[in-house]
MDAnalysis code that builds the backbone (N, CA, C; Angstrom):
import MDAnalysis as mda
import numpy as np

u = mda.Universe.empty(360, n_residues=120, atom_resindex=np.repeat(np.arange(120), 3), trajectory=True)
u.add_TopologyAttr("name", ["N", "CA", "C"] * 120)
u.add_TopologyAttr("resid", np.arange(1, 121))
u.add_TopologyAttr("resname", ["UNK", "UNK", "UNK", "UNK", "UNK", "UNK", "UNK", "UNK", "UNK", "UNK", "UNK", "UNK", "UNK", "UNK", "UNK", "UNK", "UNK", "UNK", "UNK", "UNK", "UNK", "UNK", "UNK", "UNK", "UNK", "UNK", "UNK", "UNK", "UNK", "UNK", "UNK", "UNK", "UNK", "UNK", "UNK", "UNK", "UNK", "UNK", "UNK", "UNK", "UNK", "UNK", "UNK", "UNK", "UNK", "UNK", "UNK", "UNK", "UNK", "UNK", "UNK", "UNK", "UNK", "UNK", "UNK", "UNK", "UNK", "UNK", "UNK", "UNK", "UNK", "UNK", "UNK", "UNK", "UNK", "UNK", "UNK", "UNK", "UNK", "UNK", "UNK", "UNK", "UNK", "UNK", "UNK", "UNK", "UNK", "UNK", "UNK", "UNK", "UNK", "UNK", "UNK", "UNK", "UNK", "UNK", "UNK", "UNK", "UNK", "UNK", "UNK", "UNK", "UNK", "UNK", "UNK", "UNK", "UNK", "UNK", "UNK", "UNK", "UNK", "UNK", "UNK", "UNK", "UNK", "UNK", "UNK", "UNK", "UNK", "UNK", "UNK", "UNK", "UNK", "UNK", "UNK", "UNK", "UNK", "UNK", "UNK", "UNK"])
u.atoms.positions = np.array([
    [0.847, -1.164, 0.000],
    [0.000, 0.000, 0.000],
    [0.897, 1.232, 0.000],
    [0.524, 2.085, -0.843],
    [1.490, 3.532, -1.265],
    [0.879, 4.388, 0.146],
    [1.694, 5.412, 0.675],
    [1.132, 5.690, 1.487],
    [0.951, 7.962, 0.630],
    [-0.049, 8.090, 1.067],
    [-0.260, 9.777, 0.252],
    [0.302, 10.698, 1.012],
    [0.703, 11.386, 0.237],
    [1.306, 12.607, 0.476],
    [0.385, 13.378, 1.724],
    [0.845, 13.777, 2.862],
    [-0.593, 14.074, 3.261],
    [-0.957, 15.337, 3.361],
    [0.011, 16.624, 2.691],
    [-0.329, 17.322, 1.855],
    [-1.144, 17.869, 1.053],
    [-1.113, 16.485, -0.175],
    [-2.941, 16.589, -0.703],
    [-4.078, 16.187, -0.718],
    [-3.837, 15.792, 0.502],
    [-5.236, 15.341, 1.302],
    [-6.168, 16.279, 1.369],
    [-6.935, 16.505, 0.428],
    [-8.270, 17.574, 0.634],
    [-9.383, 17.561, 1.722],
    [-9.519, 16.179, 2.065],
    [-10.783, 15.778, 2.720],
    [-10.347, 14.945, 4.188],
    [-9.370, 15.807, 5.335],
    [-8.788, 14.476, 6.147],
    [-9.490, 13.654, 6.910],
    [-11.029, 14.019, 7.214],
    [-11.561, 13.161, 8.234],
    [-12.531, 12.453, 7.514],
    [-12.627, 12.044, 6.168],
    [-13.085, 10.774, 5.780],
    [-11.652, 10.038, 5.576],
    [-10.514, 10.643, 5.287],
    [-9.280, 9.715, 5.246],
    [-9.320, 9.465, 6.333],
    [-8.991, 10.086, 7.224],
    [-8.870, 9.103, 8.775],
    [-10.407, 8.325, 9.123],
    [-11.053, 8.245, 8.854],
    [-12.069, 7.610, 8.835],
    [-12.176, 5.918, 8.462],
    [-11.155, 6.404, 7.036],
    [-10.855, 5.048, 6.356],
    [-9.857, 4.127, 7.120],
    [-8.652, 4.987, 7.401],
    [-7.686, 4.425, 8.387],
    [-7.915, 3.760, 9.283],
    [-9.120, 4.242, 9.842],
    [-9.497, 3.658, 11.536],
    [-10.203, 2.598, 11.276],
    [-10.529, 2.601, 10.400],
    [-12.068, 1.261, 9.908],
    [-11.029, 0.351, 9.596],
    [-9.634, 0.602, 8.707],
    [-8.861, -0.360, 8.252],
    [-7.921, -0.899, 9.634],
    [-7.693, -0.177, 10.334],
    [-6.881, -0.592, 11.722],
    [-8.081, -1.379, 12.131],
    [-9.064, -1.053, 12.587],
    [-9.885, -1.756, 13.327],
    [-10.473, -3.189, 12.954],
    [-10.389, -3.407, 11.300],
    [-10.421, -4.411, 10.868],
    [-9.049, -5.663, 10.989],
    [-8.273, -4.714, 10.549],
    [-6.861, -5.154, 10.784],
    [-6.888, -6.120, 12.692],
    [-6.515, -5.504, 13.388],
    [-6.803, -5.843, 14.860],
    [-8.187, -6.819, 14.805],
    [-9.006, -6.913, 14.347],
    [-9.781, -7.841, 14.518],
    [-9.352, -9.024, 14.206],
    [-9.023, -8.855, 12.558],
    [-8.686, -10.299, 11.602],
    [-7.033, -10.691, 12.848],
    [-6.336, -9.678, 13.374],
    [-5.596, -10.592, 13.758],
    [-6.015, -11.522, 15.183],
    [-6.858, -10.815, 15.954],
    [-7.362, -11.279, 16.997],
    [-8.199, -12.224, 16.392],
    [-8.479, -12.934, 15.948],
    [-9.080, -14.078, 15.207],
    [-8.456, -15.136, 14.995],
    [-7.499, -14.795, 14.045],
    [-5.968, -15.599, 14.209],
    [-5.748, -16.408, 14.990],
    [-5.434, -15.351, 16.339],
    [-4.246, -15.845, 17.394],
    [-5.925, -17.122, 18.079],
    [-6.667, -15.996, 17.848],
    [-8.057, -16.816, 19.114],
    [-8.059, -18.544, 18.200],
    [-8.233, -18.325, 16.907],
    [-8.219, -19.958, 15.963],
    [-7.198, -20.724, 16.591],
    [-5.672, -20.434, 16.492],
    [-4.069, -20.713, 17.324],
    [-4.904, -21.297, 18.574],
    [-5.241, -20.477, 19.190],
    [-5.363, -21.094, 20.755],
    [-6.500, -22.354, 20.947],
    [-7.568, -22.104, 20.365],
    [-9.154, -22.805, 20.374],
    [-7.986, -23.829, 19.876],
    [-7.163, -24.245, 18.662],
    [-6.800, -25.987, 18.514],
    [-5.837, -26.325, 19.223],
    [-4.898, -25.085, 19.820],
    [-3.903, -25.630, 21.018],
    [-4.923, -26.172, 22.051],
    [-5.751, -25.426, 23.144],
    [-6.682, -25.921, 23.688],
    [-7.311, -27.600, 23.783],
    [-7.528, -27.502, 22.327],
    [-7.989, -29.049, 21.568],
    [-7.473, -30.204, 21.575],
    [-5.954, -30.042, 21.890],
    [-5.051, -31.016, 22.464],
    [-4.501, -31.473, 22.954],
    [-4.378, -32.777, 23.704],
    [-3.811, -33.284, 24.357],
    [-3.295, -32.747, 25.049],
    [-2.720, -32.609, 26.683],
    [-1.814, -32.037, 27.541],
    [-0.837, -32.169, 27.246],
    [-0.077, -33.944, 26.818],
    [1.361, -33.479, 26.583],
    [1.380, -32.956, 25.645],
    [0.943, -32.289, 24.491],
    [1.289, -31.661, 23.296],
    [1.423, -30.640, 23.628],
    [1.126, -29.317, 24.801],
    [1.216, -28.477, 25.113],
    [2.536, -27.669, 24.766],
    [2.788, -26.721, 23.879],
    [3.986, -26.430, 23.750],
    [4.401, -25.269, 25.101],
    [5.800, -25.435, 25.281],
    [6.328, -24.444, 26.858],
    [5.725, -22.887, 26.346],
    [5.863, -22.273, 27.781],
    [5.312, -20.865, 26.784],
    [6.256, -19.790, 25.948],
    [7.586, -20.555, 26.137],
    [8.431, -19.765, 25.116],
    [8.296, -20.654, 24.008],
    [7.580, -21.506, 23.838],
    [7.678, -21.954, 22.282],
    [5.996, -21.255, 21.419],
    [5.238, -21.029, 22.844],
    [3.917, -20.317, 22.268],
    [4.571, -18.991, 21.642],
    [4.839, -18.284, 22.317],
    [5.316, -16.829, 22.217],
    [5.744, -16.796, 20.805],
    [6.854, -18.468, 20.822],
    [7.973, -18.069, 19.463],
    [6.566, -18.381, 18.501],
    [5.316, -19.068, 18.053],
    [4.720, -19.262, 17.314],
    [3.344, -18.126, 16.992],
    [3.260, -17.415, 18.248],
    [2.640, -15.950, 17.952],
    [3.380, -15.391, 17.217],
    [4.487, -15.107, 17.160],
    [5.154, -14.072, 17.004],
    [5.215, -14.306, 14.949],
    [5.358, -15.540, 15.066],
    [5.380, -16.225, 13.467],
    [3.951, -15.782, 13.164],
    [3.059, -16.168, 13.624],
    [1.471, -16.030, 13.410],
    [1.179, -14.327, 13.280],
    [1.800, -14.171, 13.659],
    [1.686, -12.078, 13.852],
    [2.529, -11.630, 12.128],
    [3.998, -12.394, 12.106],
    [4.644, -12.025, 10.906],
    [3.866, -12.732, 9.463],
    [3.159, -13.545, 9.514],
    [2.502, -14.163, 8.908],
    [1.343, -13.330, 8.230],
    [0.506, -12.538, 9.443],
    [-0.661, -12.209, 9.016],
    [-0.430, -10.444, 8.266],
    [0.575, -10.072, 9.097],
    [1.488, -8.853, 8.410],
    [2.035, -9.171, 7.001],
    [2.159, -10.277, 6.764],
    [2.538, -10.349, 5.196],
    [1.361, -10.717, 4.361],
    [0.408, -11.487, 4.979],
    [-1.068, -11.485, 4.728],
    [-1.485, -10.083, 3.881],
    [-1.083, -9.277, 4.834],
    [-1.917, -7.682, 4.803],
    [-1.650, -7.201, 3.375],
    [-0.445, -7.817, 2.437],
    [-0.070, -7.376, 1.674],
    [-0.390, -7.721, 0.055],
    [-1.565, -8.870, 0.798],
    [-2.137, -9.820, -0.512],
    [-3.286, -8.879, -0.766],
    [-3.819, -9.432, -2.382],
    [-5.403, -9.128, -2.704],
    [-6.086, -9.756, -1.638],
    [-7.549, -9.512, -1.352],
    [-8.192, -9.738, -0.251],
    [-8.984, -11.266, -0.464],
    [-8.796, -11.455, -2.117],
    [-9.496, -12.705, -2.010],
    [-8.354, -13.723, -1.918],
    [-6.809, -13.279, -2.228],
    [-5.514, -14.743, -2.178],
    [-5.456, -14.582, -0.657],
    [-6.102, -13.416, 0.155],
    [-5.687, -13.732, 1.809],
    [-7.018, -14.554, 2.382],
    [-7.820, -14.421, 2.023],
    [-9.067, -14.858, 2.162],
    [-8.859, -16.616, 2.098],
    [-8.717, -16.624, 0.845],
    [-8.035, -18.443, 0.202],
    [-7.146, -19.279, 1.501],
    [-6.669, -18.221, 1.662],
    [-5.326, -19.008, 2.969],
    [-5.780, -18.999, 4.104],
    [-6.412, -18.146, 4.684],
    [-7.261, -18.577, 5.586],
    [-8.085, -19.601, 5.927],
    [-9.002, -19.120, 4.742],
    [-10.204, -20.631, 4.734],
    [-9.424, -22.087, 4.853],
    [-8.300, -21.779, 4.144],
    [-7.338, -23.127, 4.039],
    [-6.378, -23.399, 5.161],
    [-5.739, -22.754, 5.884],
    [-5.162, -23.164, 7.057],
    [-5.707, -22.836, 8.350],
    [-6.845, -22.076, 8.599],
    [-7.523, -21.751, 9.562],
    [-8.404, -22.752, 9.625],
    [-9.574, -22.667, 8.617],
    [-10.767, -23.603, 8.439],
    [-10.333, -25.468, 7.789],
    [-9.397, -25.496, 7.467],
    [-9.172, -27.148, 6.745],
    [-10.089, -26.871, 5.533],
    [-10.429, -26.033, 4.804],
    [-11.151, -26.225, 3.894],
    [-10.692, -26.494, 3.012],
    [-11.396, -27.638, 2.149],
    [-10.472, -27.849, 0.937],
    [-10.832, -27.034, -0.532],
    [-10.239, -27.229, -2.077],
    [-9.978, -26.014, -2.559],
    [-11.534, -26.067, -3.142],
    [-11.974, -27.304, -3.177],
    [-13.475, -26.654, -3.684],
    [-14.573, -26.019, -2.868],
    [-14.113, -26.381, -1.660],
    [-15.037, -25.519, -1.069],
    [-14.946, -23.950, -1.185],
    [-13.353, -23.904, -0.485],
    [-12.802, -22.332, -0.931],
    [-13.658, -21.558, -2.076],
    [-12.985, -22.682, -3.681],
    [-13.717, -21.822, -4.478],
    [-15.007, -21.588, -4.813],
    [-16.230, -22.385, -4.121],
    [-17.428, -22.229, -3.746],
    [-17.592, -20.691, -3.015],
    [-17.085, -21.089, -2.310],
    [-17.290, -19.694, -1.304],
    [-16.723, -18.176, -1.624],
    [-15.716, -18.860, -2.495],
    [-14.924, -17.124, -3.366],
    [-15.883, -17.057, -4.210],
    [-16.358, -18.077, -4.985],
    [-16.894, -18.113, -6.307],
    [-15.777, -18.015, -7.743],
    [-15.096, -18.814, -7.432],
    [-14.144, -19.064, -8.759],
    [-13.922, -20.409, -8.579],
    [-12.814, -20.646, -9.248],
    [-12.597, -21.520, -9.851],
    [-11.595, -22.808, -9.139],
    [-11.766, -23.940, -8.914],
    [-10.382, -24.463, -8.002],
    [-9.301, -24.397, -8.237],
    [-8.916, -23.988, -9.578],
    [-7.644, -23.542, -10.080],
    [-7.379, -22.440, -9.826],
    [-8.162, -21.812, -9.392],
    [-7.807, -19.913, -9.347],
    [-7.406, -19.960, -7.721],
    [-8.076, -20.951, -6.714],
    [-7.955, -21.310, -5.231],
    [-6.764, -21.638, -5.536],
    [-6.126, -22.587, -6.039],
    [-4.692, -23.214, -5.990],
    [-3.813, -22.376, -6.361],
    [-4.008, -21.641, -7.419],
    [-3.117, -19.946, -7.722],
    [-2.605, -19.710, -6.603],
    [-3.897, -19.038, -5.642],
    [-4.282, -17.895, -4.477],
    [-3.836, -18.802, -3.602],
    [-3.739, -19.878, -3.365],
    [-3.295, -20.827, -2.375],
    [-1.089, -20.502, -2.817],
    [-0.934, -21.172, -3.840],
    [0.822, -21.169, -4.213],
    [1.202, -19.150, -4.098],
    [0.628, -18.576, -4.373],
    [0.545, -17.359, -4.358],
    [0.502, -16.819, -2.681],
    [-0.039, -17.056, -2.099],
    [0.321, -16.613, -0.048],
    [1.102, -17.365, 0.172],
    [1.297, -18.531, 0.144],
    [2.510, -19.320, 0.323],
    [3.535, -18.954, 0.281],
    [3.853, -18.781, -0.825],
    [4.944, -17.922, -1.171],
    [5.437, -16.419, -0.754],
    [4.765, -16.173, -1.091],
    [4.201, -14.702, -0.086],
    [4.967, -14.608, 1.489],
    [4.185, -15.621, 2.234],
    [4.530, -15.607, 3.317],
    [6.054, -16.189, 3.692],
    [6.404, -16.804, 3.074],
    [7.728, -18.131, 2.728],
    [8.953, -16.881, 2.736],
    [8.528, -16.026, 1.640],
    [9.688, -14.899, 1.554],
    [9.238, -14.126, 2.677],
    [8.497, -13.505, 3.414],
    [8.382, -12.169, 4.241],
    [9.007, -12.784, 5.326],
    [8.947, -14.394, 6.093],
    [9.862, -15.007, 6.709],
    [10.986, -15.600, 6.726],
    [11.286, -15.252, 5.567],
    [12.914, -16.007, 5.500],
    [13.813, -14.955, 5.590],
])
């Protein structure tokens, strides 16, 4: 995202308007995230419990993750979600986008990647 000059900003309090709606969305989708993370840690077994410096180290991935998220079209971030959040598989995905399962598998190799480089 380019960020504007804020200079020629003619109109600033529908721009900040937009900002705040986009932070506030932002902070949601990630609080969603972490809450999905926990609900299947929760889900398992006691000894699987990871120590809490290994939670921390996997927030912290889950946080850099969704920050590189931020940087996709909304339907290839959408795709990866449904797919590693939900287990959905690609026809459902593309049911629910409304395209194609090939266009899911794109949008699927496409965040992957995505995310693969913003962490390495």
């Amino acid at each position: 995202m380019v960020s504007p000059d804020l200079a020629s900003i003619r109109q600033p309090r529908p721009f900040l308007a937009t900002v705040a709606r986009r932070l506030i969305a932002n902070h949601y989708r990630r609080k969603k995230i972490e809450e999905a993370w926990l609900d299947a840690l929760a889900a398992q077994p006691e000894m699987e419990h990871p120590s809490p410096e290994t939670r921390l180290l996997i927030l912290e991935v889950l946080e850099q993750i969704d920050t590189a998220l931020d940087g996709l079209p909304p339907q290839v971030r959408e795709a990866f979600l449904l797919a590693h959040l939900q287990g959905m598989r690609y026809c459902d995905i593309a049911e629910r986008l409304r395209v194609s399962s090939s266009s899911v598998k794109q949008y699927l190799q496409r965040a992957n990647l995505h995310c693969f480089f913003a962490l390495s």
